[in-house]
N, C-alpha and C positions, 0 to 999 in steps of 0.2 A: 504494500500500500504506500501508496507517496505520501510523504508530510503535508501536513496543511501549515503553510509558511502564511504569514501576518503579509498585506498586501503592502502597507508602508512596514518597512526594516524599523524593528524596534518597539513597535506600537502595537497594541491590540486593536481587533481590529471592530471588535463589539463596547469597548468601553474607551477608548483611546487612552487610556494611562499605558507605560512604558512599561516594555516587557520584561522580566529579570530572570536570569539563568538560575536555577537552586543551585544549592550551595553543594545537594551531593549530584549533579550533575559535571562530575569531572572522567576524563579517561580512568583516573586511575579507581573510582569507585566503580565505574562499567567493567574493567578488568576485572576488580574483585567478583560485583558478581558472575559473573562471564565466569569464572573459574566454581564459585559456588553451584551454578548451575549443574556444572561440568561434572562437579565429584557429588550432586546429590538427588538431580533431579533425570540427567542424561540415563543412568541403571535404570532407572525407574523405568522411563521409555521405553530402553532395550525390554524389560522383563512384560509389560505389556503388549509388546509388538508379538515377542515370542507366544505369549498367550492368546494371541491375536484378538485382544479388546482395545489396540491403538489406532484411530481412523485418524488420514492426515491430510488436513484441508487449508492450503492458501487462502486466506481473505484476501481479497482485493478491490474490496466494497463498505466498507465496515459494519455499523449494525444493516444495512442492507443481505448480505450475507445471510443471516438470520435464516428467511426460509429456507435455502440450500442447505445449511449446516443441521437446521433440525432435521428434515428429509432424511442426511446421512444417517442421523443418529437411530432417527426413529428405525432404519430397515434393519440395523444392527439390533434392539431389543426386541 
């Protein structure tokens, strides 16, 4: 899914006050979780896939998505 960028840089674009980056929005807290992901959530996946209760769906609509993803869901239960 592409980001929804602000049309003037900087500025929201519903209330016009200026945008601010949070504070754990840095590489090096993305790495960390990127690595936590990695040693605790990634097994997890493998062991569901194996079980074959893992369905893997690109959004590329966001809540629009919605009906398609329930569709998946539902043919599986």
């Amino acid at each position: 899914m592409e980001p929804i960028l602000p049309k003037k840089e900087g500025v929201c674009d519903v209330c016009q006050q200026k945008l601010v980056t949070r504070e754990d929005d840095t590489e090096k807290v993305i790495k960390a979780r990127m690595q936590e992901y990695k040693v605790k959530t990634l097994p997890l996946l493998q062991i569901f896939d194996k079980m074959g209760l893992l369905l893997n769906f690109e959004p590329k609509h966001g809540v629009k998505d919605y009906p398609q993803i329930l569709k998946l869901v539902e043919s599986k239960i």
